[in-house]
TIPABA-236779 format. One record per residue: residue in three letters; x, y, z of N, C-alpha, C in turn. Coordinates in steps of 0.05 Angstrom, whole numbers, plus 5000, padded with zeros to 4 digits. Each point is the difference from the previous one (the first is absolute). Example, Ala and Ser with C-alpha at 12.3 -4.5 7.8 and 13.67 -1.06 7.14 Angstrom:
<lumvos>
+------+-------+--------+------+--------+---------+------+-------+--------+------+
! zake ! neast ! nnorth !  nup ! caeast ! canorth ! caup ! ceast ! cnorth !  cup !
+------+-------+--------+------+--------+---------+------+-------+--------+------+
!  ALA !  5264 !   4886 ! 5156 !   4982 !    5024 ! 5000 !  5018 !   5024 ! 5000 !
!  SER !  4993 !   5021 ! 4986 !   5016 !    5024 ! 5001 !  4985 !   5022 ! 5014 !
+------+-------+--------+------+--------+---------+------+-------+--------+------+
</lumvos>
This chain:
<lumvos>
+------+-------+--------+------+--------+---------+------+-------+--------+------+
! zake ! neast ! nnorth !  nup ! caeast ! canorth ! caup ! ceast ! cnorth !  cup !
+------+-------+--------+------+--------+---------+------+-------+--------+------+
!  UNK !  3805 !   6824 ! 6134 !   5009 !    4982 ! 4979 !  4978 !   4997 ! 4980 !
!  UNK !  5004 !   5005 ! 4977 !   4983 !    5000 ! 4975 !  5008 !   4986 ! 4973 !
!  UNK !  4985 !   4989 ! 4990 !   5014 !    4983 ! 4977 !  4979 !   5003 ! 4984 !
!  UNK !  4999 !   5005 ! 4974 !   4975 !    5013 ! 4973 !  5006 !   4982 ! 4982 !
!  UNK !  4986 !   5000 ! 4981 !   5006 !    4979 ! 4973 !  5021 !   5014 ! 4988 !
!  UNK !  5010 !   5036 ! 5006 !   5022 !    5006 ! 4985 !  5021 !   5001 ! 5005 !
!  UNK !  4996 !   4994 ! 5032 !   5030 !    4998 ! 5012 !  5015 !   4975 ! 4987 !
!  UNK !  4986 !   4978 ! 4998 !   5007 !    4974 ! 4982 !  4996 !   5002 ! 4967 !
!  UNK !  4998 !   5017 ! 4991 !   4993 !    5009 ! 4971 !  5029 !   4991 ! 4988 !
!  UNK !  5014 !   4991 ! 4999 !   5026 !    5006 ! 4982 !  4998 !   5020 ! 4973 !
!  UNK !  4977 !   4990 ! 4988 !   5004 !    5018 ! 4974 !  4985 !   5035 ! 5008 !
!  UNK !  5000 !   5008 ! 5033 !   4986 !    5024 ! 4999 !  5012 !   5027 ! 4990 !
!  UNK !  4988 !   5016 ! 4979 !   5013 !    5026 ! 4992 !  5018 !   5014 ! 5028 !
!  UNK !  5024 !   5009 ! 4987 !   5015 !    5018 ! 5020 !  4989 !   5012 ! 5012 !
!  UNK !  4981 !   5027 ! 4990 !   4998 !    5013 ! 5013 !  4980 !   4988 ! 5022 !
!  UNK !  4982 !   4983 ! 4996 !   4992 !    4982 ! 5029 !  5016 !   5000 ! 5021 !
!  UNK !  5024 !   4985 ! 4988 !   5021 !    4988 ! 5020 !  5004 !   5028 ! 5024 !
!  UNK !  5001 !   5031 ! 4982 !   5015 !    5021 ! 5000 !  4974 !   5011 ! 5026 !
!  UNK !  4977 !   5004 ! 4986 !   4975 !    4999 ! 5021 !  4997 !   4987 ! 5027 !
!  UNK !  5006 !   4969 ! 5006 !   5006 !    4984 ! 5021 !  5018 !   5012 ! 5008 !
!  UNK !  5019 !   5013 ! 4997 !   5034 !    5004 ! 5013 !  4985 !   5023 ! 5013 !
!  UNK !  4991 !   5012 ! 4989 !   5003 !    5029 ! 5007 !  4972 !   5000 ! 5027 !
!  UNK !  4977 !   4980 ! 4993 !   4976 !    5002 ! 5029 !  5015 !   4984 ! 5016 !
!  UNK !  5023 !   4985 ! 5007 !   5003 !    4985 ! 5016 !  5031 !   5026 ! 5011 !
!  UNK !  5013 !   5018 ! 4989 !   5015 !    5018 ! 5011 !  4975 !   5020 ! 5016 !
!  UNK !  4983 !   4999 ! 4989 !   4982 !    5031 ! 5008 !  4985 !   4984 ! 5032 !
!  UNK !  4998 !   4965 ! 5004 !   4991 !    5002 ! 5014 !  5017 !   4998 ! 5025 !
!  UNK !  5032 !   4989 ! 4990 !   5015 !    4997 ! 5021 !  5009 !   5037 ! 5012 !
!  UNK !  5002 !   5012 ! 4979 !   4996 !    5030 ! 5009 !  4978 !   5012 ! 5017 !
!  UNK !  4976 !   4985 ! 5002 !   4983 !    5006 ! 5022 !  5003 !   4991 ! 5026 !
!  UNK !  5008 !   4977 ! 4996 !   5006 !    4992 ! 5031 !  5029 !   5008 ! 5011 !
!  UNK !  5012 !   5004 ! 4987 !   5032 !    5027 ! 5007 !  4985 !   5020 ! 5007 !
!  UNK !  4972 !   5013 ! 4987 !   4994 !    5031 ! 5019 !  4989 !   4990 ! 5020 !
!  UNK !  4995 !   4979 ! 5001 !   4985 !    4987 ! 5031 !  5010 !   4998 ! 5016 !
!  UNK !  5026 !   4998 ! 4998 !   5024 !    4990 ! 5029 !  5013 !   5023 ! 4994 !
!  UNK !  5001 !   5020 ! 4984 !   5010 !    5025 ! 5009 !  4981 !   5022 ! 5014 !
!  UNK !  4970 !   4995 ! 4996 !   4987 !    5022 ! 5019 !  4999 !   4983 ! 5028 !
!  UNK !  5009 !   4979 ! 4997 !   4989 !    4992 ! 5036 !  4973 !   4996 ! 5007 !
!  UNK !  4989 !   4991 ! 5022 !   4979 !    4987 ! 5003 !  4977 !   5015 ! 5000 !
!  UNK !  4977 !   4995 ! 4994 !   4978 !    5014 ! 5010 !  4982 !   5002 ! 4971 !
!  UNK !  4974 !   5000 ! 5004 !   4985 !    5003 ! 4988 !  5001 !   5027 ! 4968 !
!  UNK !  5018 !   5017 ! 5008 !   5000 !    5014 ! 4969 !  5023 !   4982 ! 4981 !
!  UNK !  5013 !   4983 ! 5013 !   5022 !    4983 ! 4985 !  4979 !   4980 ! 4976 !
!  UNK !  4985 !   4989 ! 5018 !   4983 !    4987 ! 4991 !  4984 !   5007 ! 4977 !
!  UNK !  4981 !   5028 ! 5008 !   4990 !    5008 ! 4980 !  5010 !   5007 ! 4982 !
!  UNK !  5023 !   5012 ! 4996 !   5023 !    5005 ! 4977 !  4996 !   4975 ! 4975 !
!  UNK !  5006 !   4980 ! 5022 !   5006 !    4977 ! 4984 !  4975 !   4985 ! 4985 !
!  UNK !  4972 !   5008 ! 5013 !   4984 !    4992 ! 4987 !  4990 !   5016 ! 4975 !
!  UNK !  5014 !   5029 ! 5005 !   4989 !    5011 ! 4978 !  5019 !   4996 ! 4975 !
!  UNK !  5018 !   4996 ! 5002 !   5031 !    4984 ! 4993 !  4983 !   4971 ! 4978 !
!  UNK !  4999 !   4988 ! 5012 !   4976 !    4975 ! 4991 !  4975 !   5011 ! 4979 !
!  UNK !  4990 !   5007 ! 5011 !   4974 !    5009 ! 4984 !  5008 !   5011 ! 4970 !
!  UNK !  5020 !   5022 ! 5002 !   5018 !    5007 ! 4979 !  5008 !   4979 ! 4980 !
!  UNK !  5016 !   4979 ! 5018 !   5015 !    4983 ! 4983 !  4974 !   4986 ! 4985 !
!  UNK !  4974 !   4992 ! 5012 !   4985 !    4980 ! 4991 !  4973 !   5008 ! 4974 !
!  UNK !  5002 !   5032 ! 5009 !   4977 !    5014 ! 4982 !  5027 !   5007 ! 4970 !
!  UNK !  5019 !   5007 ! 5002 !   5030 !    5020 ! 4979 !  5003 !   4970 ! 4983 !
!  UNK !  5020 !   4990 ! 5011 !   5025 !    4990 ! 4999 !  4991 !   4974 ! 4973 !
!  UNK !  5010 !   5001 ! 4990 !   4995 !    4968 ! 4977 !  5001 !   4976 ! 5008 !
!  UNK !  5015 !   4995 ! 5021 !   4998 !    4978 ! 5004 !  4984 !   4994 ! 5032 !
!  UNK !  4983 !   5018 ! 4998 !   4979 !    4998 ! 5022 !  4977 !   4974 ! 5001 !
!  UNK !  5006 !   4991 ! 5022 !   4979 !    4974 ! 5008 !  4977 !   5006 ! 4979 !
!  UNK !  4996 !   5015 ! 5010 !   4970 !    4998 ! 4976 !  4996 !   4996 ! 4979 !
!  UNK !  4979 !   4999 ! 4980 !   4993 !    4995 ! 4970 !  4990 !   5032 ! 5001 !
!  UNK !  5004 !   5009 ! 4970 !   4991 !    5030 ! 4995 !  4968 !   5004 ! 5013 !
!  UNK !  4989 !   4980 ! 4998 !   4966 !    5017 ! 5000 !  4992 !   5001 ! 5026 !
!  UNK !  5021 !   4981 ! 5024 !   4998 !    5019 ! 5025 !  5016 !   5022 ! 5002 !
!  UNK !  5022 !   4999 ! 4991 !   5011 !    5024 ! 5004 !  4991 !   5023 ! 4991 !
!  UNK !  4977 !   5006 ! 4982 !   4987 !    5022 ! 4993 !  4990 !   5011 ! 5023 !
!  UNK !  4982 !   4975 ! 5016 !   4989 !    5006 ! 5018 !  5001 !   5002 ! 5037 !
!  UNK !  5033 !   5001 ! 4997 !   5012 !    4988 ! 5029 !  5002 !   5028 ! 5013 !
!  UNK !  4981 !   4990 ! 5023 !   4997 !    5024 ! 5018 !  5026 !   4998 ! 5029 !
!  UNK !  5024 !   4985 ! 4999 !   5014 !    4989 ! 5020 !  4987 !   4974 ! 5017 !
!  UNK !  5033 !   4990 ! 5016 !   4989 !    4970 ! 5013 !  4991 !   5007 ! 5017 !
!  UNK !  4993 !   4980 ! 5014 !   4981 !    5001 ! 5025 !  5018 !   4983 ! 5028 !
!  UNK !  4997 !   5018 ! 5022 !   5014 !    4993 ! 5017 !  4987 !   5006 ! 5029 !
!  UNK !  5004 !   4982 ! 5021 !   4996 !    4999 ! 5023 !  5008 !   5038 ! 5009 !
!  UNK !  4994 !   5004 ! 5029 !   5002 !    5026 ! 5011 !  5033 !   4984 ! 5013 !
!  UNK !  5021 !   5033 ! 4998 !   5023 !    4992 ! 5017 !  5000 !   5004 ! 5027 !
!  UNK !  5018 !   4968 ! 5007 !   5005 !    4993 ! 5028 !  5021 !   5001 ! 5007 !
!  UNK !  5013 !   5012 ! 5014 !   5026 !    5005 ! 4998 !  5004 !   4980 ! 5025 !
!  UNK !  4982 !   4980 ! 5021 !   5004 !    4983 ! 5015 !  5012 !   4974 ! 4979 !
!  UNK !  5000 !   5002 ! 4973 !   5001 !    4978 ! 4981 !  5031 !   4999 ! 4991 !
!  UNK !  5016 !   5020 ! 5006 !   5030 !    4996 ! 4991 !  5013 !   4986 ! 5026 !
!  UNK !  5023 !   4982 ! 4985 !   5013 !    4989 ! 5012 !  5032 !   4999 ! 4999 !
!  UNK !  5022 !   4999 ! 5019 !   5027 !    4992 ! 4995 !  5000 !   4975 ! 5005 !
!  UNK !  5007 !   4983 ! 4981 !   5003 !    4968 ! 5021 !  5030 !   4995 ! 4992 !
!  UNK !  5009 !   4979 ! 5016 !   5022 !    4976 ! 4996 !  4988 !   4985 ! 4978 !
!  UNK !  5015 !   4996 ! 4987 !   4994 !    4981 ! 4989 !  5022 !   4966 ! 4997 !
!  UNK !  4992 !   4981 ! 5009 !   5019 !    4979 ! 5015 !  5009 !   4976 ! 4979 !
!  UNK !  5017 !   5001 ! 4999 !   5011 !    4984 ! 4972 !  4992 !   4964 ! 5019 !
!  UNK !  4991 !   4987 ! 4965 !   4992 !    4967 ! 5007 !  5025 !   4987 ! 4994 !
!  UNK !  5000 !   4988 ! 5023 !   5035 !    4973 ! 4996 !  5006 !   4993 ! 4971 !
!  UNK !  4975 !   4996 ! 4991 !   5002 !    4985 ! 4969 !  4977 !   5022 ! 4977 !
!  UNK !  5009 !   5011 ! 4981 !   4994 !    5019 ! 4984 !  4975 !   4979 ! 4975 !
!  UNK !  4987 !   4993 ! 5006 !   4980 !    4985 ! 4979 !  4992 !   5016 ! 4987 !
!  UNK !  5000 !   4985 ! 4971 !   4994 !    5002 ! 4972 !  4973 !   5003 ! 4997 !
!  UNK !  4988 !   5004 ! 4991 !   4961 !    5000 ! 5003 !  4994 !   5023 ! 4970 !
!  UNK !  4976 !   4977 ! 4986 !   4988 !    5019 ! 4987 !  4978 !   5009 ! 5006 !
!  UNK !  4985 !   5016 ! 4991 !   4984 !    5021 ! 5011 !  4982 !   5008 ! 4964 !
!  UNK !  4976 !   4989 ! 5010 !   4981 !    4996 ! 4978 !  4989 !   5032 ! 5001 !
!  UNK !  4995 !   4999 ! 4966 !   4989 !    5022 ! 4988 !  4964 !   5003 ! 4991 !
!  UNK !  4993 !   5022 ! 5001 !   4972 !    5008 ! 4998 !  4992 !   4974 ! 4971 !
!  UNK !  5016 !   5012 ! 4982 !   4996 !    4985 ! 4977 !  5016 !   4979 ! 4996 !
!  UNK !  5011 !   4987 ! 4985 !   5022 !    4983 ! 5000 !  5024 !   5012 ! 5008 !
!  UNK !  5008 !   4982 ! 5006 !   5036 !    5003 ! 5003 !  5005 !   4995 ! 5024 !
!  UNK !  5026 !   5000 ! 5014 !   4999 !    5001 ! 5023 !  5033 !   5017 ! 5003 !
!  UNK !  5014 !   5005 ! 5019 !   5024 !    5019 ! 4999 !  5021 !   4980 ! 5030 !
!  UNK !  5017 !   5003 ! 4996 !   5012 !    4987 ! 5025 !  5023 !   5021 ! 5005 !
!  UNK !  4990 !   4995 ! 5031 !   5018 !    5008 ! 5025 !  5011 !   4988 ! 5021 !
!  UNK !  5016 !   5017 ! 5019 !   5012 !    4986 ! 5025 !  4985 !   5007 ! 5020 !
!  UNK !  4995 !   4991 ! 5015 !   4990 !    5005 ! 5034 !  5024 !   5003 ! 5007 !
!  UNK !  5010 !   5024 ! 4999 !   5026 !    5014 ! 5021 !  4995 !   5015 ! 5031 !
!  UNK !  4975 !   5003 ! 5010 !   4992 !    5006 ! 5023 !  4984 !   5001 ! 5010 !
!  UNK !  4986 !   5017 ! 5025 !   4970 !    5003 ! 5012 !  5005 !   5017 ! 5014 !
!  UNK !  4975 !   5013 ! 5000 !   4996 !    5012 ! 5032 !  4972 !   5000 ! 5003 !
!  UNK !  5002 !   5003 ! 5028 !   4973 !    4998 ! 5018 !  4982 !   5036 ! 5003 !
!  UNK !  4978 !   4997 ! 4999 !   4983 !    5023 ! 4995 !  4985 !   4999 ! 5022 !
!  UNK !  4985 !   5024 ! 5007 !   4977 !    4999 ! 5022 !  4986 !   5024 ! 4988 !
!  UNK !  4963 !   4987 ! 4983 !   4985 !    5014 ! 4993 !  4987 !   5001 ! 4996 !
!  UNK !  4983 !   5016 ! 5016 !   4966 !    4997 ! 5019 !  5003 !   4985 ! 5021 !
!  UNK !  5017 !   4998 ! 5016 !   5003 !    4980 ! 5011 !  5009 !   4972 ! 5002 !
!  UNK !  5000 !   4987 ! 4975 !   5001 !    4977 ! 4985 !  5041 !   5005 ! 4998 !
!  UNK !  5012 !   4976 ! 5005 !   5025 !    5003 ! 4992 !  4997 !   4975 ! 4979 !
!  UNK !  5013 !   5014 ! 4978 !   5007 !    4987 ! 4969 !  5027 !   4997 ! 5002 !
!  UNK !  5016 !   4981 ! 4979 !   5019 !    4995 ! 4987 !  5002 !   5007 ! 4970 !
!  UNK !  5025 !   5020 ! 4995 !   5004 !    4995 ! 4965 !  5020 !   4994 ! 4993 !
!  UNK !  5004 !   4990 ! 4984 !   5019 !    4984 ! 4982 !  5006 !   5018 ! 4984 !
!  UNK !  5032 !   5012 ! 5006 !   5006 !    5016 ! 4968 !  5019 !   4982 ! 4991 !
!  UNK !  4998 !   5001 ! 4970 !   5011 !    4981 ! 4973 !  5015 !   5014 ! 4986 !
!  UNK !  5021 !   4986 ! 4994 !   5024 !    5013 ! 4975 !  4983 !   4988 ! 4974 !
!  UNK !  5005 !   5020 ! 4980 !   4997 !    4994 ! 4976 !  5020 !   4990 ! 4987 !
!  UNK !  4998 !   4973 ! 4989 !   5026 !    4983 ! 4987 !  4994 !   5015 ! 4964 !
!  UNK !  4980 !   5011 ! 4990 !   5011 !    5018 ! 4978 !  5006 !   5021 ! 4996 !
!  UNK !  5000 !   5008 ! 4979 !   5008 !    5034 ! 4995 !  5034 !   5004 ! 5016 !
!  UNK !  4999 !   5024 ! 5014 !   5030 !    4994 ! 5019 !  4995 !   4994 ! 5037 !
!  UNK !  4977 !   4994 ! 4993 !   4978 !    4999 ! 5032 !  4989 !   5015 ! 5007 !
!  UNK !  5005 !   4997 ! 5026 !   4975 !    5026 ! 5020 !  4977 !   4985 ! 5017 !
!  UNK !  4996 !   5025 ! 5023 !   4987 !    4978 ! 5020 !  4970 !   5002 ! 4986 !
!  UNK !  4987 !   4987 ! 5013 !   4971 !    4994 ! 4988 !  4982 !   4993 ! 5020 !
!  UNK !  4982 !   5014 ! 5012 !   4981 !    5001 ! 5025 !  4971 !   5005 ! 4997 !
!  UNK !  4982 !   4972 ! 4986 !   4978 !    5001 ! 4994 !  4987 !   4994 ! 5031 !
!  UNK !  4967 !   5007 ! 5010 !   4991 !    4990 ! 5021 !  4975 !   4998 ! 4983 !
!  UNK !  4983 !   4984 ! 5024 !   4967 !    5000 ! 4993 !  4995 !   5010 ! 5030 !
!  UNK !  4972 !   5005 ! 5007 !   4982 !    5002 ! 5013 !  4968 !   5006 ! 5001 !
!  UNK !  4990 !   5002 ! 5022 !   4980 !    4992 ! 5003 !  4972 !   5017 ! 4983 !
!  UNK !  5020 !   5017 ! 4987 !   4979 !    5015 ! 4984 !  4994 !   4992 ! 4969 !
!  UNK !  5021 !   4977 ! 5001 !   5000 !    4994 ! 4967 !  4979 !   4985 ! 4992 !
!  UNK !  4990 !   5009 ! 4977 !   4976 !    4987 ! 4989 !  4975 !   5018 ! 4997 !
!  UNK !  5011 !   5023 ! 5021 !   4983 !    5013 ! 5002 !  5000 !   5020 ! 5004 !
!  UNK !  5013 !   5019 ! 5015 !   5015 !    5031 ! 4993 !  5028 !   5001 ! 4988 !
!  UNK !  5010 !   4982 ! 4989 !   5023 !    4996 ! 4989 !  5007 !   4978 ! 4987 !
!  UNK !  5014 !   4999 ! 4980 !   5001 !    4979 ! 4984 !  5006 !   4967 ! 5013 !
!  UNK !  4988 !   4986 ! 4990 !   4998 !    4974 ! 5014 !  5029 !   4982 ! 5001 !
!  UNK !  5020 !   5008 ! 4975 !   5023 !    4987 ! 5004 !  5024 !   5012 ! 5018 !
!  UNK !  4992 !   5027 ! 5014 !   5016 !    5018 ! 5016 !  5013 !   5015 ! 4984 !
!  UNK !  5013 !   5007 ! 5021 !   5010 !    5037 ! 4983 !  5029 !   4994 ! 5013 !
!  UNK !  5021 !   5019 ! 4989 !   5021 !    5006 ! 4998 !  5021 !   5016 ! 5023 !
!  UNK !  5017 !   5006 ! 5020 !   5006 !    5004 ! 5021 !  5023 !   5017 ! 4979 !
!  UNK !  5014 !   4985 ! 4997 !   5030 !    5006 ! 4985 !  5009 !   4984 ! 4969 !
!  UNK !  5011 !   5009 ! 4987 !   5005 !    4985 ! 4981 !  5033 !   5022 ! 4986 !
!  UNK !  5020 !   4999 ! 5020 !   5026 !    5011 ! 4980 !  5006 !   4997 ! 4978 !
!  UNK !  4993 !   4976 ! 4984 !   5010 !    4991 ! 4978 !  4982 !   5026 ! 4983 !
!  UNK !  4978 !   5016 ! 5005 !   4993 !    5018 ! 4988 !  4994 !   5023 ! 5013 !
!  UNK !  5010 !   5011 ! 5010 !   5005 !    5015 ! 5025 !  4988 !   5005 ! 5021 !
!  UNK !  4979 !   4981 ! 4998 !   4984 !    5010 ! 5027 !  5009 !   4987 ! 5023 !
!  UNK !  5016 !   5016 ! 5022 !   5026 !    5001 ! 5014 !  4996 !   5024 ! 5017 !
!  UNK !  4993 !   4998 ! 5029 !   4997 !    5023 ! 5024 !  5022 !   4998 ! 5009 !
!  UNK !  5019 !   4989 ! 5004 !   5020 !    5005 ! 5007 !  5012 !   4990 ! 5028 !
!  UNK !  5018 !   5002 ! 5020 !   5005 !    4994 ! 5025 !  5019 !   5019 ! 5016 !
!  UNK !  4996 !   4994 ! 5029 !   5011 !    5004 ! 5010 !  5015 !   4992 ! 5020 !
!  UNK !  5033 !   5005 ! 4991 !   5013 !    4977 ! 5013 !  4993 !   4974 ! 4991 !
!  UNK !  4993 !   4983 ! 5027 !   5002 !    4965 ! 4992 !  4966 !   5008 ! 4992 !
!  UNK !  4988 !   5017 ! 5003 !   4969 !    4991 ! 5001 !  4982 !   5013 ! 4978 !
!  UNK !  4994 !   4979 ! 4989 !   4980 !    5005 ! 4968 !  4980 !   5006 ! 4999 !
!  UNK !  4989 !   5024 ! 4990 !   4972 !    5022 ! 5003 !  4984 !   4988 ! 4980 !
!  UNK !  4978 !   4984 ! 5021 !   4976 !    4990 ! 4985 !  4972 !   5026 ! 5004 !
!  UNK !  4993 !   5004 ! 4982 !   4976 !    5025 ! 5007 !  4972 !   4980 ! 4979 !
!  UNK !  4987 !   4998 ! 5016 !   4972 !    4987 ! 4989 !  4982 !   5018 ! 4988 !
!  UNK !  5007 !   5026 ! 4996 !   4982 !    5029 ! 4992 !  5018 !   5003 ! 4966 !
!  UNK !  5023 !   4985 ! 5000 !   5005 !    4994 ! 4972 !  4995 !   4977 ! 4986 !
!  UNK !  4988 !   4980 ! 5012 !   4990 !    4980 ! 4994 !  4989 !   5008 ! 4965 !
!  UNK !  4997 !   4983 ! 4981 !   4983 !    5000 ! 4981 !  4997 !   4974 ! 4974 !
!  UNK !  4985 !   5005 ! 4987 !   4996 !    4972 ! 4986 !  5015 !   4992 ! 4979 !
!  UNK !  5007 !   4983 ! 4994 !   5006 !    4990 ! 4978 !  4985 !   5002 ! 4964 !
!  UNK !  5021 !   5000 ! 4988 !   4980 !    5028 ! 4973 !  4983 !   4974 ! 4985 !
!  UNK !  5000 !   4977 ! 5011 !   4980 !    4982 ! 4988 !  4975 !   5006 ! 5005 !
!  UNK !  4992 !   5018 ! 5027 !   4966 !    5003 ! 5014 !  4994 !   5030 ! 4976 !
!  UNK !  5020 !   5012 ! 4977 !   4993 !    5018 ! 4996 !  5004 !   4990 ! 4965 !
!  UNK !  4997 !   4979 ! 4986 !   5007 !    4990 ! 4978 !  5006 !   4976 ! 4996 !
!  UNK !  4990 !   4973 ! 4983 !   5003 !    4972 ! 5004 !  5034 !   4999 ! 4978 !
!  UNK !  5000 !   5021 ! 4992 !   5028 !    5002 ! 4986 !  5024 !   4991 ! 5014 !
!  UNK !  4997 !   5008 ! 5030 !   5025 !    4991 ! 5016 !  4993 !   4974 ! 5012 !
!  UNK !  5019 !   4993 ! 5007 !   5004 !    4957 ! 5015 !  5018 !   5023 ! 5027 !
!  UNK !  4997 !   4997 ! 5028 !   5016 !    5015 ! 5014 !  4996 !   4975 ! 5018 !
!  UNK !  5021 !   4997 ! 5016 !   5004 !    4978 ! 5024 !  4971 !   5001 ! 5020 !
!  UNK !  4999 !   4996 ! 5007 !   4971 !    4994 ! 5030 !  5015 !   4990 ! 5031 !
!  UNK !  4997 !   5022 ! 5019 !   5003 !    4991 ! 5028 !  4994 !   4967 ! 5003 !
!  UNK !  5026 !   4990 ! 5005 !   5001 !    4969 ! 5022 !  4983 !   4993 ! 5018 !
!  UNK !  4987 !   4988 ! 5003 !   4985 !    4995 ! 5032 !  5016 !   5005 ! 5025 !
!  UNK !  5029 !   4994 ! 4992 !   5017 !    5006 ! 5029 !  5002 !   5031 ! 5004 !
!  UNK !  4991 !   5019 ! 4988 !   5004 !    5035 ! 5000 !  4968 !   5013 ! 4997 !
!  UNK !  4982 !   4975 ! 5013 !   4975 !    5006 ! 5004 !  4993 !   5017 ! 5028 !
!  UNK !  4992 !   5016 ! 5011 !   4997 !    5010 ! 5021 !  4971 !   4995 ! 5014 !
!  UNK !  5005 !   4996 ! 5026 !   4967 !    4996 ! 5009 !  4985 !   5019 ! 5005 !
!  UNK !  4995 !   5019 ! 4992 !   4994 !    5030 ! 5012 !  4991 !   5016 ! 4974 !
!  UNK !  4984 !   5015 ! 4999 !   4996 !    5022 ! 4974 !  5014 !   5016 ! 5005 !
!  UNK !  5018 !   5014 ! 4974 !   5023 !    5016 ! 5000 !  4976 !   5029 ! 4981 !
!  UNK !  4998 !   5010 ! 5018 !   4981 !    5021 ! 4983 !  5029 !   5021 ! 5002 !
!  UNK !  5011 !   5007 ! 4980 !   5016 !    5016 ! 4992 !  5016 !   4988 ! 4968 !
!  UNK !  5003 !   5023 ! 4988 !   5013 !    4997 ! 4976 !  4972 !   4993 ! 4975 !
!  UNK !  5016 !   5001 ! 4983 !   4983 !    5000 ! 4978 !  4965 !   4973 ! 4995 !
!  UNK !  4980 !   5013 ! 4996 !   4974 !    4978 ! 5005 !  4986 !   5004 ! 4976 !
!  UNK !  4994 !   4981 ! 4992 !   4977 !    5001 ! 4973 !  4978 !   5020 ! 5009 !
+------+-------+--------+------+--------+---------+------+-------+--------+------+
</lumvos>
């Protein structure tokens, strides 16, 4: 989930508008080749090189030009393929409304439509995935852990976010969380974006060394 000063621009030139449409198709098209090669570590790398592309090319790349002159690709943990997951995910009696504060101002609101339970490193976590009450929705699965602040951005990083395609997909009843796609929010890469920040309740006790790290 990402929100920029141009996404709220009303007066932004078309072809902006036309730019946004088209990195947020190119990225939901990456995670479609993701759940079409199937699991395993060259899926992954696909997709990071997929990334790198979008973030060094593309116009409407996280960055400001004068890193992008100089962007040598992100930086990421080694893959664990002990780090993917299918879970349940268990719907709450009562669907609560909750906003969910931003890097910069703003804040965005959602539903607490479910959870599921995790086991990693040992440590069993809970997450909370959230409907997005704008745009036309989509689930939304921020976490923190124990590496934030310090091999990873301190407000946590990103699991899932459909409303812009980042979306692994499922099987059957059970929803494919992979922590080796984990990555940050485009605020740790430009003060231009306001992007939501992991809840304390989608905090994990454990360092998640996989997926994208400063």
């Amino acid at each position: 989930m990402l929100r920029s000063a141009a996404d709220m621009d009303t007066h932004m030139p078309s072809s902006l508008h036309l730019d946004l449409w088209d990195y947020r198709r190119r990225v939901s098209d990456h995670y479609g080749a993701v759940r079409g090669r199937g699991v395993g570590e060259p899926a992954w790398t696909a997709w990071r090189q997929a990334r790198d592309e979008l973030f060094r090319d593309h116009p409407q790349s996280p960055l400001d030009d004068e890193t992008r002159a100089s962007f040598g690709g992100l930086h990421y943990f080694a893959y664990d393929p002990t780090l993917r997951f299918e879970v349940i995910v268990l719907p709450f009696s009562e669907q609560d409304r909750t906003l969910i504060g931003h890097s910069g101002s703003g804040e965005s609101a959602f539903r607490r439509f479910g959870h599921a339970e995790i086991e990693v490193g040992g440590a069993v976590g809970s997450l909370v995935f959230y409907w997005l009450e704008g745009y036309g929705g989509g689930v939304f699965v921020p976490f923190g852990d124990l590496t934030n602040g310090n091999e990873t951005y301190g407000g946590g990083r990103y699991l899932l976010d459909s409303a812009k395609g980042a979306d692994l997909g499922s099987n059957g009843d059970e929803v494919i969380v992979d922590f080796n796609y984990a990555y940050h929010p485009s605020c740790v890469h430009s003060d231009r974006w306001s992007c939501p920040l992991a809840p304390a309740e989608n905090r994990l006790p454990v360092a998640v060394r996989a997926g994208e790290r400063l």
